[in-house]
DRENTORKOL-3810 file (N, C-alpha, C; in nm, 4 decimals):
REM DRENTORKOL-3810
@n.u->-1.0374; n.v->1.1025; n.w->-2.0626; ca.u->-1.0464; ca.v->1.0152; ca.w->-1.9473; c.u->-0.9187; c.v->1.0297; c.w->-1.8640
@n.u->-0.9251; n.v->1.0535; n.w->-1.7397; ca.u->-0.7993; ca.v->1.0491; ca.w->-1.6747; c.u->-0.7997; c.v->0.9154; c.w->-1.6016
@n.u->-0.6227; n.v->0.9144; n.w->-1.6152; ca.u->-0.6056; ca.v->0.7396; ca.w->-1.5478; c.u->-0.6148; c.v->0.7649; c.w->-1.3652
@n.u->-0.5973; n.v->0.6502; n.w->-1.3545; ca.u->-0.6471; ca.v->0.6048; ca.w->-1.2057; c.u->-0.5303; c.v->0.5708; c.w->-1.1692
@n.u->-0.4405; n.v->0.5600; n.w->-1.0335; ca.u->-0.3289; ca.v->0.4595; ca.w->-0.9986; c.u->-0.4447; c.v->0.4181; c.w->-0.8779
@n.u->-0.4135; n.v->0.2794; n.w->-0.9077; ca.u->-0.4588; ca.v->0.1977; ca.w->-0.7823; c.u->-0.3246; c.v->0.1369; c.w->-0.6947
@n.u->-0.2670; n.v->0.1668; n.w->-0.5669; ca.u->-0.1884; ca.v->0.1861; ca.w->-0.4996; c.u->-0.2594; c.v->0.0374; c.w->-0.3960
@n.u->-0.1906; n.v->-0.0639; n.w->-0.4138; ca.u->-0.2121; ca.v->-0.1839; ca.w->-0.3102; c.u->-0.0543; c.v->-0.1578; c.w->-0.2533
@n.u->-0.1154; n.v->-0.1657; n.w->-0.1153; ca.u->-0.0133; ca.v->-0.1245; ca.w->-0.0221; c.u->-0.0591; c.v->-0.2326; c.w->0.1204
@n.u->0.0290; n.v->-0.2465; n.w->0.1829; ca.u->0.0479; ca.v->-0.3244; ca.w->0.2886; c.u->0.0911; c.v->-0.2690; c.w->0.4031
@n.u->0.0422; n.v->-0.2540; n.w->0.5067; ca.u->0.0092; ca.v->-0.1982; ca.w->0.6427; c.u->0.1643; c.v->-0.2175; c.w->0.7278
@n.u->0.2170; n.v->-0.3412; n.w->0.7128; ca.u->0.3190; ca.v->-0.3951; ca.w->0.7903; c.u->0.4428; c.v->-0.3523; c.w->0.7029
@n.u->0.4120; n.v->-0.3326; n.w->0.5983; ca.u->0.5875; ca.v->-0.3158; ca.w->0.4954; c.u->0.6510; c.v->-0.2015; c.w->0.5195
@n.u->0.7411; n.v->-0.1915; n.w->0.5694; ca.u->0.8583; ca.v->-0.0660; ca.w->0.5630; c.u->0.8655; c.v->-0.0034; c.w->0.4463
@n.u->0.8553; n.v->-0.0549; n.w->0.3322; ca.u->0.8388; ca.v->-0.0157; ca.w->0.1522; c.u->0.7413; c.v->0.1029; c.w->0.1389
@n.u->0.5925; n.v->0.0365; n.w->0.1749; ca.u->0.5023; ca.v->0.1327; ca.w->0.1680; c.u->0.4871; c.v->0.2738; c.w->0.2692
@n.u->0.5807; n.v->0.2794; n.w->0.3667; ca.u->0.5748; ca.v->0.3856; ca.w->0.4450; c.u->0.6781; c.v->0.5067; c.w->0.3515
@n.u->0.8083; n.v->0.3738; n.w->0.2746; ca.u->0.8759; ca.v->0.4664; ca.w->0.2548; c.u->0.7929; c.v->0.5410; c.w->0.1020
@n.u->0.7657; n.v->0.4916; n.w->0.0602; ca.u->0.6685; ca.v->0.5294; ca.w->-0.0776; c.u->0.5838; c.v->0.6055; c.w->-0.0805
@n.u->0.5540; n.v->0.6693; n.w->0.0309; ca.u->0.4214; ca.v->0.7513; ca.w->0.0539; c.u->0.4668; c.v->0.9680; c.w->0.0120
@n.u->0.5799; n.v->0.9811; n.w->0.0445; ca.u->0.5990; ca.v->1.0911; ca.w->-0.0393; c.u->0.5806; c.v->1.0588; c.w->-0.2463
@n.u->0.6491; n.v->0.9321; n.w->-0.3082; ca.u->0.5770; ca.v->0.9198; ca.w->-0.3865; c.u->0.4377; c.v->0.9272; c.w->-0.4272
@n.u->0.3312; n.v->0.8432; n.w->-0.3405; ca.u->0.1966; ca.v->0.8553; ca.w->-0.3608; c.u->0.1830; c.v->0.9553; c.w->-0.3152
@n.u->0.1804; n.v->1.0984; n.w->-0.2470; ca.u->0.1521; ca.v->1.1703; ca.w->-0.2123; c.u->0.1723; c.v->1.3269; c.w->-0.3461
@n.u->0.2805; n.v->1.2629; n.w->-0.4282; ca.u->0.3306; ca.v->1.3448; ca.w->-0.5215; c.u->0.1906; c.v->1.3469; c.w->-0.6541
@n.u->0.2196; n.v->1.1792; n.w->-0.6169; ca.u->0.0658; ca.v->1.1485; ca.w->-0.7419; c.u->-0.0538; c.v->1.1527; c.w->-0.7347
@n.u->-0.0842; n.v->1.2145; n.w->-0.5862; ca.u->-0.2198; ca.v->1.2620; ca.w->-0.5721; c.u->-0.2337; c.v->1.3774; c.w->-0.6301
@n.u->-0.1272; n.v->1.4357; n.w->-0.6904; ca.u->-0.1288; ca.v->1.5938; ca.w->-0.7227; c.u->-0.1748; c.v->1.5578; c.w->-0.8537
@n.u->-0.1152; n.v->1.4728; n.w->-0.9370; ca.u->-0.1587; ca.v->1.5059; ca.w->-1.0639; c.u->-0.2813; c.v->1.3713; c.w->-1.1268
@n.u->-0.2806; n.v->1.2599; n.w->-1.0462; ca.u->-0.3681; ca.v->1.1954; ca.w->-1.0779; c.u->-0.4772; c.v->1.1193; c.w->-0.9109
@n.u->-0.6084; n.v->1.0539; n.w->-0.9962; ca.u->-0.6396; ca.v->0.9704; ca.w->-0.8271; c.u->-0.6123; c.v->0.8673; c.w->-0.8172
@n.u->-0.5547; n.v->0.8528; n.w->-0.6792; ca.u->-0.4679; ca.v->0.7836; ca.w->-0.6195; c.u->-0.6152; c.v->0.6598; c.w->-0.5372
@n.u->-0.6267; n.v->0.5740; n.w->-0.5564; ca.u->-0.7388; ca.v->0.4862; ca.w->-0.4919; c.u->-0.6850; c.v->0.3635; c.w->-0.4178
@n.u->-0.6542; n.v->0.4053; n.w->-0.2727; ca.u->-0.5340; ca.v->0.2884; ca.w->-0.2136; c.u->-0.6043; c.v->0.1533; c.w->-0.1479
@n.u->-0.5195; n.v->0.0479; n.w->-0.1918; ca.u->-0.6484; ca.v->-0.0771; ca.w->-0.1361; c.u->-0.5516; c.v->-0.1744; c.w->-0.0360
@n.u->-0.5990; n.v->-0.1926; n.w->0.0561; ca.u->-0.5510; ca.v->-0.3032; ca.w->0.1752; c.u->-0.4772; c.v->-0.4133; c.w->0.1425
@n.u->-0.3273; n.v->-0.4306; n.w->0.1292; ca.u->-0.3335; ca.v->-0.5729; ca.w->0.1015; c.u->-0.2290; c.v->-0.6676; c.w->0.1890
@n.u->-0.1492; n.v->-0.7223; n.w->0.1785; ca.u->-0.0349; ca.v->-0.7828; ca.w->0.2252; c.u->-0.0230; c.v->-0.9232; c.w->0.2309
@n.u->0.1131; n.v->-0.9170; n.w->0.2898; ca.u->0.1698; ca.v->-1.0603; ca.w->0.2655; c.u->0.0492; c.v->-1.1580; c.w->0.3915
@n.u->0.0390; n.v->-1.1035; n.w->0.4565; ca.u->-0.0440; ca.v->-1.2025; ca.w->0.5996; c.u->-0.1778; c.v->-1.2159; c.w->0.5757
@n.u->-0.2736; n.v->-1.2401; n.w->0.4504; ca.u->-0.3556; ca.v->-1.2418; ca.w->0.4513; c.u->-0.4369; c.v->-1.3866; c.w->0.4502
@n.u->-0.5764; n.v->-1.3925; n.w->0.4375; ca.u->-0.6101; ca.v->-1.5460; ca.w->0.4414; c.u->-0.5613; c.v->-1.6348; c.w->0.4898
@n.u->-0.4931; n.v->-1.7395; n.w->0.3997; ca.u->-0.4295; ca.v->-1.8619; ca.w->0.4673; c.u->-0.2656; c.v->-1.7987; c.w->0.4972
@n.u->-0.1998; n.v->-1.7035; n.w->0.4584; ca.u->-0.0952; ca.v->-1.6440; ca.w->0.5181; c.u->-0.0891; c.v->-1.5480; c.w->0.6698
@n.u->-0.1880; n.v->-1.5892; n.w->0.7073; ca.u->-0.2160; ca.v->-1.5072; ca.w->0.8159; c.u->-0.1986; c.v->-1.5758; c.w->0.9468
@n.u->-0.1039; n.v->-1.4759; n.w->1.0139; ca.u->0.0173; ca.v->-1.5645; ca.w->1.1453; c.u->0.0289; c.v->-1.4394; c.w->1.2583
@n.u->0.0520; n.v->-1.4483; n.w->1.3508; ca.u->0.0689; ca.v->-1.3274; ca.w->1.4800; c.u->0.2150; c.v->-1.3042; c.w->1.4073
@n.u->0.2569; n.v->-1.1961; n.w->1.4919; ca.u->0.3207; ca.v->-1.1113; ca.w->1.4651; c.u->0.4344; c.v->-1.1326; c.w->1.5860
@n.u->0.5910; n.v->-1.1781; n.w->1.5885; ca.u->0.5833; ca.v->-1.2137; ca.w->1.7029; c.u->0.7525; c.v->-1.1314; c.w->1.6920
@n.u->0.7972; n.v->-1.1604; n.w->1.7736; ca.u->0.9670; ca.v->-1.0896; ca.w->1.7841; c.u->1.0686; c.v->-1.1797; c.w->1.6434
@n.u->1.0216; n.v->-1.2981; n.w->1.6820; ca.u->1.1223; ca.v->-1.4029; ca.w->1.5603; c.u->1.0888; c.v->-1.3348; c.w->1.4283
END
C-alpha cells in the first residue's frame, strides 16, 4: 500500500507558497492530495482589508 500525504493548505498564507518546492518534491515519491483550507473560513470569515 503506498501512503498518501494529504497537504491542507491555505490560499492566503505566505507558509504555504513557501512550502510548495517541498510538496512538489513529494509528488515525486508519493500522492500528494491537496485540500482547501484556512484560517477565514465559516464563522472566521472577514474581508480582507489593509489593517
Amino acid at each position: 500500500m503506498t501512503p498518501t500525504l494529504h497537504y491542507i493548505y491555505d490560499p492566503l498564507c505566505g507558509w504555504c507558497y513557501a512550502a510548495a518546492p517541498l510538496i512538489k518534491a513529494a509528488r515525486e515519491l508519493l500522492p500528494v492530495v491537496p485540500h482547501g483550507g484556512g484560517m477565514m473560513l465559516g464563522s472566521r470569515r472577514q474581508p480582507v482589508t489593509p489593517q
